[in-house]
N, C-alpha and C positions, 0 to 999 in steps of 0.2 A: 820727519815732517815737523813744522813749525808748532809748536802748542802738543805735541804729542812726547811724554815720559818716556826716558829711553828703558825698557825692560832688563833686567840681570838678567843673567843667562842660568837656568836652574842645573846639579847634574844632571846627566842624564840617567835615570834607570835602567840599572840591565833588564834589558827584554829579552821573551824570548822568542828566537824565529818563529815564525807562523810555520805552520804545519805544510811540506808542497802539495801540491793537487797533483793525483797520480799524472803518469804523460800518459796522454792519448795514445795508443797501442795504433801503430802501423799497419793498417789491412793490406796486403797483400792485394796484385792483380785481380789472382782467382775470385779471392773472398767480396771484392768489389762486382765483380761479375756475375756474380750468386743472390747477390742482394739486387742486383739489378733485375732481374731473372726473375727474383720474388717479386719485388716492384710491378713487374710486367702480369705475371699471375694474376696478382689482386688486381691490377687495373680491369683484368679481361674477367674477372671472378660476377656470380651471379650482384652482389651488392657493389660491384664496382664501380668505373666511369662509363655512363652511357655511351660516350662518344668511342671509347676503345672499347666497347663490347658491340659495336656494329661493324664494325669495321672487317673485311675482310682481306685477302692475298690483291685482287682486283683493285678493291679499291684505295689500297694503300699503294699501288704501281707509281703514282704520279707524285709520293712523297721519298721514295726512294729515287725517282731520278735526281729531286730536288735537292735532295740533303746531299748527294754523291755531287752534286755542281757547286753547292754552297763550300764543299770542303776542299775545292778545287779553290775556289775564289778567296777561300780566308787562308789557303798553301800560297797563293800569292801576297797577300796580301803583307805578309811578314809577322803578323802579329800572332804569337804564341799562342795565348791563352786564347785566342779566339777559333783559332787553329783545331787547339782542342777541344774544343765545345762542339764544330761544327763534328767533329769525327767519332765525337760522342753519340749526336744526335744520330751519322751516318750508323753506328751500333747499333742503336735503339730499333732501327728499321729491321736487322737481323733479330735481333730478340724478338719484338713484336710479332715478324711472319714466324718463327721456329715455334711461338707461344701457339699462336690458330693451329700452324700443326699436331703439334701434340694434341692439344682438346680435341680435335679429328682422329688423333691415333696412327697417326700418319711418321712421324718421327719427332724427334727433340734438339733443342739446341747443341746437348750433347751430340749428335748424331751428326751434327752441323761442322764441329769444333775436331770431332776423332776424323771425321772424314777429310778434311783440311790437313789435319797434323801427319795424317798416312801418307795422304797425297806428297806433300811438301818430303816427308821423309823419303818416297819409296823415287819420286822423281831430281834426287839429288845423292845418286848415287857414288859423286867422286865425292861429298861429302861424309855421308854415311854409310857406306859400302865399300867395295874393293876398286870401283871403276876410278879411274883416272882422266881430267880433262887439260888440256893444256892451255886453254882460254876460255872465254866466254862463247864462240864461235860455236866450238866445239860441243858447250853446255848446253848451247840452244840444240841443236843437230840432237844431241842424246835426249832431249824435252821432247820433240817431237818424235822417236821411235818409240821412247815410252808408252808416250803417249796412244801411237797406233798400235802396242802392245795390250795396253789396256782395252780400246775398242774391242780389238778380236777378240781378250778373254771377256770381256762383256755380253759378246753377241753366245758363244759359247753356252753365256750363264743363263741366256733367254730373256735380256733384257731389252724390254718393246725398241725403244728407239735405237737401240745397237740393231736389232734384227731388222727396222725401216734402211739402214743405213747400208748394210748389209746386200740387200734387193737392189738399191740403186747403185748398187758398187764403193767398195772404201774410197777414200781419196785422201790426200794429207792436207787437203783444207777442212773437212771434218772437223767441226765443235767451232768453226765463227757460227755465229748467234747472225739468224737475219733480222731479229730485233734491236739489233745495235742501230743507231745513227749510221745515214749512209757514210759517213766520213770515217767515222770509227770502223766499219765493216771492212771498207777499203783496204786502211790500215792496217788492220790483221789481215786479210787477205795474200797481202801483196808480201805481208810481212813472213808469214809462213813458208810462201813460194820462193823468198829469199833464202830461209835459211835452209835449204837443202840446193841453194847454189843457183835457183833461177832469178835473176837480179842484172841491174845495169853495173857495167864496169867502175861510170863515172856519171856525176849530174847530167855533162854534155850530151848523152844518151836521151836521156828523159825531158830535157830543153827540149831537143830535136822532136822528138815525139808531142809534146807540146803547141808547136809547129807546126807540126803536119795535122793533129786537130784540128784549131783553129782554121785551119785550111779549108778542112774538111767540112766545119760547122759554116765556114762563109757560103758555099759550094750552097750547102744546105738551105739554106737564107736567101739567095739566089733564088734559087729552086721553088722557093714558097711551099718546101716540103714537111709539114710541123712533124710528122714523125721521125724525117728522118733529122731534123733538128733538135730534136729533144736527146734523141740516140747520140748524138757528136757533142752535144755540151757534156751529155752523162760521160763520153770519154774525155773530155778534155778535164773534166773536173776528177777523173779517175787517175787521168796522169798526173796533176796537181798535187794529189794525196799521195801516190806511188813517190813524185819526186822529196817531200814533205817527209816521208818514210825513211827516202835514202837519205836525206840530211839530218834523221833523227830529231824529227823535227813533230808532235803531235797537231795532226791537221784540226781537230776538235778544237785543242787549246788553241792554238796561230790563231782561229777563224772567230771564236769566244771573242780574243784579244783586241780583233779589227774591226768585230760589231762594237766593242766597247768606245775603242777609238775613235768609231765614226759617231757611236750617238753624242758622244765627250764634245765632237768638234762641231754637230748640229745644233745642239741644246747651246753653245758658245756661239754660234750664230743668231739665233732665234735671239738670246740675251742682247747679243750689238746691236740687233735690230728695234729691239725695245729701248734701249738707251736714247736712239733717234726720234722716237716716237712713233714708228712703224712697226706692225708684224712683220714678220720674214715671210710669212705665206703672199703676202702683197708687192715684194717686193721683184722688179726684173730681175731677166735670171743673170745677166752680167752684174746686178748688184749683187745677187745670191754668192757669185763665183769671188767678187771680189773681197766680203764676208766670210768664207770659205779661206781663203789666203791670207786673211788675217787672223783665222781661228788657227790656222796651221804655224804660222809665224810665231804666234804667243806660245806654242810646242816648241819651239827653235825649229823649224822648218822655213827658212824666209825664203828659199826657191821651190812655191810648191806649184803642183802643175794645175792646171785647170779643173773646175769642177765638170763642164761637159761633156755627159753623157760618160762613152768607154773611155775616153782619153781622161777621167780619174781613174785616181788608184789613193781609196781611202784610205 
């Protein structure tokens, strides 16, 4: 710079390297999981967080569907780290209830983790045993006799819900959860009865069936019979999920994806309509539809059908 001494250059002194800072030691899964474990302890400990020492199995139900949705939507979403945070959090919901158990006396996480690793072990037998499977087909087929192996030695052992089960007669739909989502029930339902070979040959099966619902539900409608239309949509949306099944297709996720789709393409309505100076609640419904078609258009949809009534398909 102008008006500025140019400096000589001094030697340099030998120095000596600074001392390294040791490297941060690798925790391992386990040791990560221990610490979490403790983590959970203290939170639920008498001097702990108020908010995790009220808490119960009950009232924690509705943070466990959540966190199990949210890690569904950040698996879509593509983004890793986010990915993992959400799956983290999905943990924390296991630790948390295994934590209330134990202070009850009831069991432990451990208890949680050997019972999983048995399980996995004892029901993958062409794995770690002598049995042989020649596909996945076939692995399924050996998951379910296991599995009503186990019931039996269950009920045997005198265990309550094995001996209710027992009373009502075994069956190989045993263990769907009627707390699932009806979608999700379905699902395993239909999907169990497949794999010991009750199943459609081909989609065209399940179309047809489809068909003859619909039929059935109009019949119904006619009729001005609400019971027995509520019974014809419950099959028509059973065969929906059965076909959804057979294309390996999860009817939960499809259905997540098409509410998403549809609030995506109302909330882009409601927007054009505010660009005009109108709400979209004020507006006729052929202007709605034609809003509608140009929310669908801006997706690259430019042939899309009408918003009215059945004749959409969000």
């Amino acid at each position: 710079m102008p008006g500025r001494r140019k400096q000589t250059k001094k030697a340099k002194k030998p120095t000596r390297s600074p001392a390294k800072s040791p490297k941060k030691k690798e925790l391992a899964p386990g040791q990560w999981f221990e610490k979490l474990v403790a983590v959970q302890a203290c939170l639920r400990a008498p001097n702990g967080c108020p908010w995790d020492r009220e808490q119960t199995h009950q009232s924690l139900r509705t943070y466990l569907l959540e966190e199990a949705y949210e890690v569904l939507e950040a698996l879509e979403s593509g983004n890793d780290a986010k990915f993992a945070e959400e799956m983290g959090d999905l943990l924390l919901q296991i630790v948390f209830h295994s934590q209330i158990a134990r202070e009850e006396g009831r069991f432990t996480v451990s208890d949680v983790i050997r019972e999983i690793h048995d399980k996995m072990v004892r029901r993958h037998p062409h794995v770690f045993g002598e049995t042989r499977a020649k596909d996945s087909a076939e692995v399924l087929r050996n998951w379910e006799h296991i599995k009503a192996e186990e019931r039996l030695s269950n009920r045997k052992e005198g265990d309550s819900n094995a001996e209710e089960d027992s009373r009502k007669g075994a069956s190989l739909l045993d263990g769907v959860s009627r707390a699932l989502p009806a979608t999700l029930e379905g699902f395993q339902l239909t999907r169990k009865a497949a794999r010991i070979g009750f199943d459609w040959d081909d989609p065209g099966g399940i179309f047809g069936k489809m068909q003859e619902e619909t039929e059935e539900l109009r019949n119904a409608l006619k009729a001005q019979d609400q019971r027995k239309t509520e019974e014809e949509l419950g099959d028509l949306l059973f065969a929906a999920v059965n076909l959804s099944r057979f294309l390996k297709v999860d009817p939960e996720i499809a259905l997540k994806k098409a509410n998403a789709k549809f609030s995506r393409r109302f909330r882009a309505m409601e927007k054009l309509a505010l660009e005009t100076g109108r709400e979209f609640k004020d507006l006729p419904r052929d202007e709605m539809e034609a809003l509608w078609n140009i929310a669908k258009k801006r997706e690259g949809k430019p042939h899309a059908p009408e918003l009215s009534g059945a004749r959409t398909k969000p």
